[in-house]
NUVO-923151 format. One record per atom (N, C-alpha, C): residue number from 1; atom name; x, y, z. Coordinates in nm, 2 decimals, decimal comma. Example, Ala and Ser with C-alpha at 12.3 -4.5 7.8 and 13.67 -1.06 7.14 Angstrom:
<sites>
<site><i>1</i><at>N</at><u>1,32</u><v>-0,57</v><w>0,78</w></site>
<site><i>1</i><at>CA</at><u>1,23</u><v>-0,45</v><w>0,78</w></site>
<site><i>1</i><at>C</at><u>1,32</u><v>-0,33</v><w>0,78</w></site>
<site><i>2</i><at>N</at><u>1,28</u><v>-0,22</v><w>0,71</w></site>
<site><i>2</i><at>CA</at><u>1,37</u><v>-0,11</v><w>0,71</w></site>
<site><i>2</i><at>C</at><u>1,29</u><v>0,00</v><w>0,79</w></site>
</sites>
This chain:
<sites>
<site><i>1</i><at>N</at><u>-1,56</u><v>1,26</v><w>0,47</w></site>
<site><i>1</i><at>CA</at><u>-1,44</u><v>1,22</v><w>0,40</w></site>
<site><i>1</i><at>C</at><u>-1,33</u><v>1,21</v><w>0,51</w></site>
<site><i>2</i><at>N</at><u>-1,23</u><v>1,12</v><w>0,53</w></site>
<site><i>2</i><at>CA</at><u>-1,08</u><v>1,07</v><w>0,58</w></site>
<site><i>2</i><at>C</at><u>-1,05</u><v>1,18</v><w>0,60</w></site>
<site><i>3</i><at>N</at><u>-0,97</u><v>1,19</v><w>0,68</w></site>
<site><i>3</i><at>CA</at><u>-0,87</u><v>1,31</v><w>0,71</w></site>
<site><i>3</i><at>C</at><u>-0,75</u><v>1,26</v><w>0,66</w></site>
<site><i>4</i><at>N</at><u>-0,66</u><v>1,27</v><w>0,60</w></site>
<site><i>4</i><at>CA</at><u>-0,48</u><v>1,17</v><w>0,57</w></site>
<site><i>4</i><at>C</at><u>-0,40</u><v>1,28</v><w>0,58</w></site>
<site><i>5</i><at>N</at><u>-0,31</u><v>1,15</v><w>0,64</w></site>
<site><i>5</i><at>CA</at><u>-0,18</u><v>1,22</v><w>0,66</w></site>
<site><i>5</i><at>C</at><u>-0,08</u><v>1,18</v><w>0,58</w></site>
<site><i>6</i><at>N</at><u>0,03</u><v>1,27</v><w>0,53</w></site>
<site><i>6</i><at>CA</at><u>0,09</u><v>1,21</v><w>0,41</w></site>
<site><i>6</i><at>C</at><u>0,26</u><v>1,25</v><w>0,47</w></site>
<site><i>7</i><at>N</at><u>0,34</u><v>1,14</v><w>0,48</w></site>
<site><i>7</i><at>CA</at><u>0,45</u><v>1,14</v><w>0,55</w></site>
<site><i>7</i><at>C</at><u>0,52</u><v>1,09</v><w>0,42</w></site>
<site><i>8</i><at>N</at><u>0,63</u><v>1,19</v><w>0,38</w></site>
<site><i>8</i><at>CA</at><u>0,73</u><v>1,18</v><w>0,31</w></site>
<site><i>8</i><at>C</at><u>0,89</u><v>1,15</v><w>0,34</w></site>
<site><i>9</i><at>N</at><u>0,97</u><v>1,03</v><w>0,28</w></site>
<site><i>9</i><at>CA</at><u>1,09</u><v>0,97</v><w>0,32</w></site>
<site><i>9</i><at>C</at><u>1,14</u><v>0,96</v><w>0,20</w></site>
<site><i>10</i><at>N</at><u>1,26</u><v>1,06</v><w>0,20</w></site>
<site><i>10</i><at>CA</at><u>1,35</u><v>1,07</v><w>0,08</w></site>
<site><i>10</i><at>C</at><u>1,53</u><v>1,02</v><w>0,17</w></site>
<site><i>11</i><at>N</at><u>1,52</u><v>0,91</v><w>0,02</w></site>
<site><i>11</i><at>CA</at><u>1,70</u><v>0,88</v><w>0,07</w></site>
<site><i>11</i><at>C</at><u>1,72</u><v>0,86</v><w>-0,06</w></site>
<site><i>12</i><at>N</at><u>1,83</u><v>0,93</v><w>-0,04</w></site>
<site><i>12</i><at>CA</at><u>1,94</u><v>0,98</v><w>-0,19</w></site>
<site><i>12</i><at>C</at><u>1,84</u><v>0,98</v><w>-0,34</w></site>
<site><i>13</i><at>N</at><u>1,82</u><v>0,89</v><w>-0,39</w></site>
<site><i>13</i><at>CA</at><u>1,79</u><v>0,87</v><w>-0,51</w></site>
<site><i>13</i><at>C</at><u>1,61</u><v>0,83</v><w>-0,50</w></site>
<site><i>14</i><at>N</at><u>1,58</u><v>0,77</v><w>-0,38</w></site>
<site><i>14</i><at>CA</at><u>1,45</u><v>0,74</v><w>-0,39</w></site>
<site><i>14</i><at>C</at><u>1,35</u><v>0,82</v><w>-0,27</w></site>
<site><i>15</i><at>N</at><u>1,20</u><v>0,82</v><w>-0,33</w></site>
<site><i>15</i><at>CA</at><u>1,17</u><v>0,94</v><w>-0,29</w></site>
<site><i>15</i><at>C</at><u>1,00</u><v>0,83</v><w>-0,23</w></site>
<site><i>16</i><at>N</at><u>0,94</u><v>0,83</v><w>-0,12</w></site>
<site><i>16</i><at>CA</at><u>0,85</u><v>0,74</v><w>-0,06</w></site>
<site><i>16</i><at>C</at><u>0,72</u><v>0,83</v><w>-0,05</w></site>
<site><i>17</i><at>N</at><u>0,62</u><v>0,84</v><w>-0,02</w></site>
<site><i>17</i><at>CA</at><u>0,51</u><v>0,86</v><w>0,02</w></site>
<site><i>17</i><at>C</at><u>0,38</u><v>0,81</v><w>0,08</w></site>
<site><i>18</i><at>N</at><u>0,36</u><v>0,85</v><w>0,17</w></site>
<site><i>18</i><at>CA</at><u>0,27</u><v>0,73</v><w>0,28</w></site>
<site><i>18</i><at>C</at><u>0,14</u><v>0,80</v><w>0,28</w></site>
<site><i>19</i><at>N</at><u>-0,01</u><v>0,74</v><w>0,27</w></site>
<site><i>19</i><at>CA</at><u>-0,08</u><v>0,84</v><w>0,31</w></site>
<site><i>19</i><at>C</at><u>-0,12</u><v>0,77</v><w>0,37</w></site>
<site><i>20</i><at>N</at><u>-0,19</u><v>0,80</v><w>0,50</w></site>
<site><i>20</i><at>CA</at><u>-0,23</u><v>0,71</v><w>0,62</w></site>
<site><i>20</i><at>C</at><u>-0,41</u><v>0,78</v><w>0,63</w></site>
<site><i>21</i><at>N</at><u>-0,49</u><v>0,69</v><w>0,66</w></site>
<site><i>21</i><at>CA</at><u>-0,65</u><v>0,76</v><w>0,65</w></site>
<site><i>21</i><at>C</at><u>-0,56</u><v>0,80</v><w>0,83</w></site>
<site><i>22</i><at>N</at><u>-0,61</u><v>0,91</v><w>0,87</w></site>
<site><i>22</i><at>CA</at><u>-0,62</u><v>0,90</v><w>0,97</w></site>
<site><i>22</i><at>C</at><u>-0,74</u><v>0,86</v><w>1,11</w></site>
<site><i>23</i><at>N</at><u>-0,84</u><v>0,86</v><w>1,03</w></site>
<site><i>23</i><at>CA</at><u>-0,98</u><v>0,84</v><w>1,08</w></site>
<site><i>23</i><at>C</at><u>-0,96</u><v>0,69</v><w>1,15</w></site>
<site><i>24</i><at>N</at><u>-0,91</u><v>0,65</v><w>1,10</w></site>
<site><i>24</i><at>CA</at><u>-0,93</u><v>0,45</v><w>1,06</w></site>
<site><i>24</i><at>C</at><u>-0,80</u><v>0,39</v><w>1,12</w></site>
<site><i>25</i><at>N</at><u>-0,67</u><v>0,47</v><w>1,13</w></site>
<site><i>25</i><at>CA</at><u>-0,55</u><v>0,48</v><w>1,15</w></site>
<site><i>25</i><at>C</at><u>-0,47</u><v>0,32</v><w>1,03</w></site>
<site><i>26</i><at>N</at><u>-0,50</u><v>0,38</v><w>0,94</w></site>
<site><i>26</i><at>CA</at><u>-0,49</u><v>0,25</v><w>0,84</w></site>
<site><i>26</i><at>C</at><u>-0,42</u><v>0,29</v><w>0,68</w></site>
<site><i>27</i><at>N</at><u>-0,33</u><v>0,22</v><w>0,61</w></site>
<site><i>27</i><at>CA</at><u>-0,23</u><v>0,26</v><w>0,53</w></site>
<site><i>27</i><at>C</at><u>-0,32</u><v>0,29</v><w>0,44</w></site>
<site><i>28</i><at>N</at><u>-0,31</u><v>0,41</v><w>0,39</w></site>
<site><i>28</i><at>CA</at><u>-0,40</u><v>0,37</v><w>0,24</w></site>
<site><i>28</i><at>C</at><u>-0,31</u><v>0,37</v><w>0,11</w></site>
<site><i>29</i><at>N</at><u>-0,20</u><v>0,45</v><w>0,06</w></site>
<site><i>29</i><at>CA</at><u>-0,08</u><v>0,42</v><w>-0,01</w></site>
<site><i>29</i><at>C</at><u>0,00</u><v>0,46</v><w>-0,04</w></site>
<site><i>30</i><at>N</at><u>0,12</u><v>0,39</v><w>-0,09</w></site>
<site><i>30</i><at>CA</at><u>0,24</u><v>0,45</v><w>-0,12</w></site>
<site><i>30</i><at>C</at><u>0,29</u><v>0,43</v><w>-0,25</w></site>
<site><i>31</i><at>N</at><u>0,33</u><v>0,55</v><w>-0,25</w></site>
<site><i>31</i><at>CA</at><u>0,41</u><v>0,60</v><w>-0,39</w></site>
<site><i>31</i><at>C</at><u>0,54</u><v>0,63</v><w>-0,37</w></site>
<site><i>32</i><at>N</at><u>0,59</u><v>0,53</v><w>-0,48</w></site>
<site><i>32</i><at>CA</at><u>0,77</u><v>0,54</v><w>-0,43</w></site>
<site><i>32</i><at>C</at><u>0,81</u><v>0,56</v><w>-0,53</w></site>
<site><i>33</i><at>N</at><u>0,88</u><v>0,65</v><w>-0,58</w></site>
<site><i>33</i><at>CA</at><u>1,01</u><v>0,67</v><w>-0,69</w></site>
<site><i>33</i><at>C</at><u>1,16</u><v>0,70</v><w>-0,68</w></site>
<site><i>34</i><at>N</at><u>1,18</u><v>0,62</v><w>-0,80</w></site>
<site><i>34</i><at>CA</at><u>1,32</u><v>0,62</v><w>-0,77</w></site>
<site><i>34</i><at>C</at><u>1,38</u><v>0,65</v><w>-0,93</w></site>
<site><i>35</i><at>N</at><u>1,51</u><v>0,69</v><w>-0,93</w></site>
<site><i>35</i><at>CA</at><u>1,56</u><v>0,76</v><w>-1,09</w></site>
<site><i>35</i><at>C</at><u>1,49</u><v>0,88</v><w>-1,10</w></site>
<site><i>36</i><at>N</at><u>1,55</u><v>0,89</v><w>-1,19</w></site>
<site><i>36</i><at>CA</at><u>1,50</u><v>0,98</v><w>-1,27</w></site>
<site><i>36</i><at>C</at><u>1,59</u><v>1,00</v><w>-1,42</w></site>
<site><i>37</i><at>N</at><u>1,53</u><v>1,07</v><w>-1,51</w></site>
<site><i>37</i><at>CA</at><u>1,51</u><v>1,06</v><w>-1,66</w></site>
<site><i>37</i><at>C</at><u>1,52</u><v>0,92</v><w>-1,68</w></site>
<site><i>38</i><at>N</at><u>1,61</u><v>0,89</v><w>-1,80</w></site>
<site><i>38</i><at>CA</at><u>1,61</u><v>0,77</v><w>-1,93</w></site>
<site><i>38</i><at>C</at><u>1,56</u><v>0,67</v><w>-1,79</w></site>
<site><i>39</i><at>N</at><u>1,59</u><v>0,62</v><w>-1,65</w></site>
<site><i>39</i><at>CA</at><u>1,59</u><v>0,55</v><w>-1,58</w></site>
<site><i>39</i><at>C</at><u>1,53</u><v>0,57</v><w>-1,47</w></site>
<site><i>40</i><at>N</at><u>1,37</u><v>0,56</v><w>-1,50</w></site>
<site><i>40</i><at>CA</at><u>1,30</u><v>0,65</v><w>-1,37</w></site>
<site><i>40</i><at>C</at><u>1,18</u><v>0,48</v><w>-1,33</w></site>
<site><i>41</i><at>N</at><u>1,13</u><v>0,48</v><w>-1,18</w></site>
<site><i>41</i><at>CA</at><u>1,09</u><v>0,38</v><w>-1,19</w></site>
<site><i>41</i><at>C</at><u>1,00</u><v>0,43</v><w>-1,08</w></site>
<site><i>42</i><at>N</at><u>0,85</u><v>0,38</v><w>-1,12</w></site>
<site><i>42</i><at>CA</at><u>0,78</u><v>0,41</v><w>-0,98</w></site>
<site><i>42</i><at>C</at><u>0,66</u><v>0,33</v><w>-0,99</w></site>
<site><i>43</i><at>N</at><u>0,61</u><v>0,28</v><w>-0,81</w></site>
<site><i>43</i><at>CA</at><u>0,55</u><v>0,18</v><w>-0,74</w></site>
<site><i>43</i><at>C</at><u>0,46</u><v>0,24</v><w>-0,70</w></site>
<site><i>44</i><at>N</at><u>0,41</u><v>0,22</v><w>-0,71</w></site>
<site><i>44</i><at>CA</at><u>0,20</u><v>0,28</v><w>-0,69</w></site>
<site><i>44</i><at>C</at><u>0,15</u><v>0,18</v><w>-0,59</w></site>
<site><i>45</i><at>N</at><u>0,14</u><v>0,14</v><w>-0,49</w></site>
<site><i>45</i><at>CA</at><u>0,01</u><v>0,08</v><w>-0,40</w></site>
<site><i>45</i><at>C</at><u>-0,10</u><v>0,15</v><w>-0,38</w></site>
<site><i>46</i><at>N</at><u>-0,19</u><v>0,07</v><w>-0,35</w></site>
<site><i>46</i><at>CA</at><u>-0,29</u><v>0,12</v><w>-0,28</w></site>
<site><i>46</i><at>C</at><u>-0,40</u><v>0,02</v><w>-0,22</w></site>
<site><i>47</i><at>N</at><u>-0,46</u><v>0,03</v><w>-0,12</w></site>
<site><i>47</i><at>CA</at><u>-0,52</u><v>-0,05</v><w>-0,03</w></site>
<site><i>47</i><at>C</at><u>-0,63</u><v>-0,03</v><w>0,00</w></site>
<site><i>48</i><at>N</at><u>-0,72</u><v>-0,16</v><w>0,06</w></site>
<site><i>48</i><at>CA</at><u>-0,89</u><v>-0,10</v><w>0,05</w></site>
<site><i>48</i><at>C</at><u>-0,92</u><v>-0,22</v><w>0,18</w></site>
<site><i>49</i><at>N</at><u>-0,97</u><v>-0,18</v><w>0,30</w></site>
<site><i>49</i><at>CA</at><u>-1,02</u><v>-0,24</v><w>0,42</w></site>
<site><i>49</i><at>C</at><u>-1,15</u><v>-0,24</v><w>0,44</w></site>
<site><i>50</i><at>N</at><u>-1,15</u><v>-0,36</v><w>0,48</w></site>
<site><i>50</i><at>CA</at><u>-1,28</u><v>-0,37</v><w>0,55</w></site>
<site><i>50</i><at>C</at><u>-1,30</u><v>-0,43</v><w>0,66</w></site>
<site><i>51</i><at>N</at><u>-1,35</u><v>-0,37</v><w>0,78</w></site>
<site><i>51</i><at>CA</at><u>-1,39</u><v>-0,36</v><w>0,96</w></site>
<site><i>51</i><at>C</at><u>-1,24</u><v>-0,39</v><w>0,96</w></site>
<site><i>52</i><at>N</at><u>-1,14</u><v>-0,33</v><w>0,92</w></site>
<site><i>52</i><at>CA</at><u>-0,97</u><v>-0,30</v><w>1,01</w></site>
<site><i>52</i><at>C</at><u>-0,89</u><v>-0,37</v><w>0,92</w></site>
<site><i>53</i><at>N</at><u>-0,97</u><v>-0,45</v><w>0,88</w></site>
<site><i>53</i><at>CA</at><u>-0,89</u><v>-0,58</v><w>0,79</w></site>
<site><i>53</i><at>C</at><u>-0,83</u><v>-0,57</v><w>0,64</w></site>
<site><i>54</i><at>N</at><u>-0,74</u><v>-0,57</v><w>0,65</w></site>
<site><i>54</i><at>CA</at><u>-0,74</u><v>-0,57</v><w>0,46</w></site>
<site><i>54</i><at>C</at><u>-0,76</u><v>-0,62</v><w>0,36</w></site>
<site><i>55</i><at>N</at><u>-0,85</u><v>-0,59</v><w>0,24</w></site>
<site><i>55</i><at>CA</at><u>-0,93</u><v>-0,69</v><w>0,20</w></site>
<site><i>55</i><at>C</at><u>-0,84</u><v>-0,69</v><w>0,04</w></site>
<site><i>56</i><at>N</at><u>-0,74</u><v>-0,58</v><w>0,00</w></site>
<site><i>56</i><at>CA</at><u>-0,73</u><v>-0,56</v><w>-0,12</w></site>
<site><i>56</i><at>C</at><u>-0,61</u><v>-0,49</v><w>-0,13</w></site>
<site><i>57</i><at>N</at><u>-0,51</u><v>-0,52</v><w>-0,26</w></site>
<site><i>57</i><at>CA</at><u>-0,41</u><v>-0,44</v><w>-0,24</w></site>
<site><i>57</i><at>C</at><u>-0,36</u><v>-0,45</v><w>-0,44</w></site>
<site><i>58</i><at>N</at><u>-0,36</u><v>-0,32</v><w>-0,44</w></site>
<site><i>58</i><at>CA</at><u>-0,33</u><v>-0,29</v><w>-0,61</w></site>
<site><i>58</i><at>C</at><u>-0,19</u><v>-0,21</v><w>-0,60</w></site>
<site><i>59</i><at>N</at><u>-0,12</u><v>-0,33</v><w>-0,67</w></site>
<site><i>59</i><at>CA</at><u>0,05</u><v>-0,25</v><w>-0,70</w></site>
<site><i>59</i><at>C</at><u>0,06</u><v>-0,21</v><w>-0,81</w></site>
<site><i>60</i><at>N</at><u>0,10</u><v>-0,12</v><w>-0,87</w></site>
<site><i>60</i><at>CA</at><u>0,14</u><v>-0,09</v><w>-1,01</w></site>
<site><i>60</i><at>C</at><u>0,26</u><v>-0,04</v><w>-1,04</w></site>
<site><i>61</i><at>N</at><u>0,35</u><v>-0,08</v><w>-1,13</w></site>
<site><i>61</i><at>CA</at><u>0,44</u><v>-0,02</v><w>-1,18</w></site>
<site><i>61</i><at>C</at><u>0,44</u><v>0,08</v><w>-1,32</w></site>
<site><i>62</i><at>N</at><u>0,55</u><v>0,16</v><w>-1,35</w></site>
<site><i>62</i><at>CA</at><u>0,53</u><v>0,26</v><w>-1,41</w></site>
<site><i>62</i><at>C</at><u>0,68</u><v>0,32</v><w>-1,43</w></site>
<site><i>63</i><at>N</at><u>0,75</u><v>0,41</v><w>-1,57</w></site>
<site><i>63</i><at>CA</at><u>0,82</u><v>0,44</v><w>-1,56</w></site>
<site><i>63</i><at>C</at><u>0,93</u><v>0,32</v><w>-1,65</w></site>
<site><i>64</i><at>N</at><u>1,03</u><v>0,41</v><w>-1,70</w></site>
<site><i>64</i><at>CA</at><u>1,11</u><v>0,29</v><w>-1,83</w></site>
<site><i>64</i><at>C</at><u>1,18</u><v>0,19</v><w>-1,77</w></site>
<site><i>65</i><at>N</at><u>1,24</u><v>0,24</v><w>-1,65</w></site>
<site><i>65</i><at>CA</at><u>1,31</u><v>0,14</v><w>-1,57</w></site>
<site><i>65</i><at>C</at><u>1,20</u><v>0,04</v><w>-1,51</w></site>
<site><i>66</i><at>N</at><u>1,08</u><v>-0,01</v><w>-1,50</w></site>
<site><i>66</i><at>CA</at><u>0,96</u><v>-0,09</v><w>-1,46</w></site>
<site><i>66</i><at>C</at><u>1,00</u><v>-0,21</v><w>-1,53</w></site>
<site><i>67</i><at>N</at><u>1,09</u><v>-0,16</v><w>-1,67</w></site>
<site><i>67</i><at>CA</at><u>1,08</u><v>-0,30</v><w>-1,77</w></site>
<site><i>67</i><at>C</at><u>0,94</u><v>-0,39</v><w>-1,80</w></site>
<site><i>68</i><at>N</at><u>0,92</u><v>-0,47</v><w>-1,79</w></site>
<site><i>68</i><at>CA</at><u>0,87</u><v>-0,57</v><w>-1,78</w></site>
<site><i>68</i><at>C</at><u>0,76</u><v>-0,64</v><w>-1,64</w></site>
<site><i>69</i><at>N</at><u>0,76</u><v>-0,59</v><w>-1,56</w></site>
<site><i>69</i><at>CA</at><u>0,70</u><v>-0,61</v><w>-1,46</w></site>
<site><i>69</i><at>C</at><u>0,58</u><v>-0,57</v><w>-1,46</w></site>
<site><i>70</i><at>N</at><u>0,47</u><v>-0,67</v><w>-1,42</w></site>
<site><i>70</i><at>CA</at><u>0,35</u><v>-0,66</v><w>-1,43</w></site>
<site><i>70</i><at>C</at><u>0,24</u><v>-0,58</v><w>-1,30</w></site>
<site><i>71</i><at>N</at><u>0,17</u><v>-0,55</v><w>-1,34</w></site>
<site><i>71</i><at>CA</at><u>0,07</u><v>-0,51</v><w>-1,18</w></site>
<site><i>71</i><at>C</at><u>0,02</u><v>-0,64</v><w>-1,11</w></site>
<site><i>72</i><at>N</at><u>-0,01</u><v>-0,60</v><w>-1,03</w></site>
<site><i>72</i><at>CA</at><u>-0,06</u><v>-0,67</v><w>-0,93</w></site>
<site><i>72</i><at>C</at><u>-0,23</u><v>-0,69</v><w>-0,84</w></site>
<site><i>73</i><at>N</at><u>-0,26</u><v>-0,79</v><w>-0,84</w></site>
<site><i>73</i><at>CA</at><u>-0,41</u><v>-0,76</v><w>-0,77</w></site>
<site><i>73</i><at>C</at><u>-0,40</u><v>-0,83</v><w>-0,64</w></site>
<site><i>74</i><at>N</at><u>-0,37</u><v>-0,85</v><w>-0,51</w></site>
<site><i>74</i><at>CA</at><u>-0,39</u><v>-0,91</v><w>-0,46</w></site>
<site><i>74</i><at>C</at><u>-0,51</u><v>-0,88</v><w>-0,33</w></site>
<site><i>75</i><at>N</at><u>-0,59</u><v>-1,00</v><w>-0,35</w></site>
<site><i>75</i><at>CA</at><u>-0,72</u><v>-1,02</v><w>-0,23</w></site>
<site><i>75</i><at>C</at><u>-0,71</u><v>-1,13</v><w>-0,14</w></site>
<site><i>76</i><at>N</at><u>-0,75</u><v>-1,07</v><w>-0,03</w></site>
<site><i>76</i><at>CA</at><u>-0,71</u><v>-1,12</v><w>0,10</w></site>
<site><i>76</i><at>C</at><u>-0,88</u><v>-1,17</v><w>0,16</w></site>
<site><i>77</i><at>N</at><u>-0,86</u><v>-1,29</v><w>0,17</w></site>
<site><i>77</i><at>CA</at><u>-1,02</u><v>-1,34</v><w>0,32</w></site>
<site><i>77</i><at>C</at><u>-0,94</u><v>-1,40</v><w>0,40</w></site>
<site><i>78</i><at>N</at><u>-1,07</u><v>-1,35</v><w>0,53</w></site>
<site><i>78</i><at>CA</at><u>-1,07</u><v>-1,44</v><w>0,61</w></site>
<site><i>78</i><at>C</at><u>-1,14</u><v>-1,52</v><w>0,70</w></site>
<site><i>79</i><at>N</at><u>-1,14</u><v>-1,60</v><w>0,78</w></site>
<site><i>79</i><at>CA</at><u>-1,20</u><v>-1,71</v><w>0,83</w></site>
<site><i>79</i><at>C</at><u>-1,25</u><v>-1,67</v><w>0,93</w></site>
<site><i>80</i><at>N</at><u>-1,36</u><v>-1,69</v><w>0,97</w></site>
<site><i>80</i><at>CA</at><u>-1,40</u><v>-1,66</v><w>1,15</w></site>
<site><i>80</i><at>C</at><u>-1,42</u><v>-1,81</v><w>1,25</w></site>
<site><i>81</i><at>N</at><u>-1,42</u><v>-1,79</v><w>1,31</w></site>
<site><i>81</i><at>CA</at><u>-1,37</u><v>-1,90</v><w>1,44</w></site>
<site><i>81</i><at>C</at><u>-1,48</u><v>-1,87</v><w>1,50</w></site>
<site><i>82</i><at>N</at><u>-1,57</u><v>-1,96</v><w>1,52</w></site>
<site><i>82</i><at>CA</at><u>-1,70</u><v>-1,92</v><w>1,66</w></site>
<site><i>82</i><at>C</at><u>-1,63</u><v>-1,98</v><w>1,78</w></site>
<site><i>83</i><at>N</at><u>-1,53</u><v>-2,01</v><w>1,81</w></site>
<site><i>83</i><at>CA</at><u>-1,50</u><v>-2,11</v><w>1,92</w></site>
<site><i>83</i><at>C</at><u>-1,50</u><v>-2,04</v><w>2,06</w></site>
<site><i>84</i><at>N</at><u>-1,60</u><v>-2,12</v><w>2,16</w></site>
<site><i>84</i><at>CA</at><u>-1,58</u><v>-2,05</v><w>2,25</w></site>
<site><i>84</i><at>C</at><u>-1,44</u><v>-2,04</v><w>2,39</w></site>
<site><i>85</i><at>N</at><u>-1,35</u><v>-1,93</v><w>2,38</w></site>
<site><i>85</i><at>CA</at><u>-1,27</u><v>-1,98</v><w>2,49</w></site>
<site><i>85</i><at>C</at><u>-1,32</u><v>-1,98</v><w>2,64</w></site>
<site><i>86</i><at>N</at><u>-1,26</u><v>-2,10</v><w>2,67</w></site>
<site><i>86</i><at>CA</at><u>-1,30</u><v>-2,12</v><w>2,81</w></site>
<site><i>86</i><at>C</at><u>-1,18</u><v>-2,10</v><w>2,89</w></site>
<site><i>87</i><at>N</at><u>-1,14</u><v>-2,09</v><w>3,00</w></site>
<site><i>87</i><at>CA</at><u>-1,02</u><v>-2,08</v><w>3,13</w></site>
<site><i>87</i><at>C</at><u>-0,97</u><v>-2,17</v><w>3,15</w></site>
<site><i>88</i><at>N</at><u>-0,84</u><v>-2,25</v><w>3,09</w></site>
<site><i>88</i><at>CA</at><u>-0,82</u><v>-2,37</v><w>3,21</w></site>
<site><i>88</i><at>C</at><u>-0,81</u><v>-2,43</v><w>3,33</w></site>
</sites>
């Protein structure tokens, strides 16, 4: 299992959370809140790589103040290049 490191950033009203794999040196997520009671609002990421790369990233909102705002799925590819470089 990852070893993570979890770095915390609070300014005034809102409160962050980082957890980093440290094995991998790679974000794995953050949790950010902000308010609190009747008007509390909080952002969920989280992230999934593959060979370094990011292949996935799930946002979610949460909390009264969220309103209306939907989650998120976004997936990431990419292309490989066989090209060989040569020296000018």
């Amino acid at each position: 299992m990852p070893v993570a490191k979890i770095v915390t950033l609070r300014l005034t009203i809102e409160q962050s959370n980082y957890v980093y794999d440290t094995s991998a040196g790679e974000l794995d997520s953050v949790v950010t809140r902000r308010g609190n009671g009747a008007s509390q609002f909080e952002m969920k990421e989280r992230n999934k790589y593959h060979s370094g790369l990011l292949k996935e990233r799930k946002v979610r909102f949460t909390g009264s103040a969220a309103g209306d705002m939907d989650n998120a799925l976004f997936r990431y590819g990419y292309e490989v290049c066989n090209a060989i470089l040569r020296p000018l």
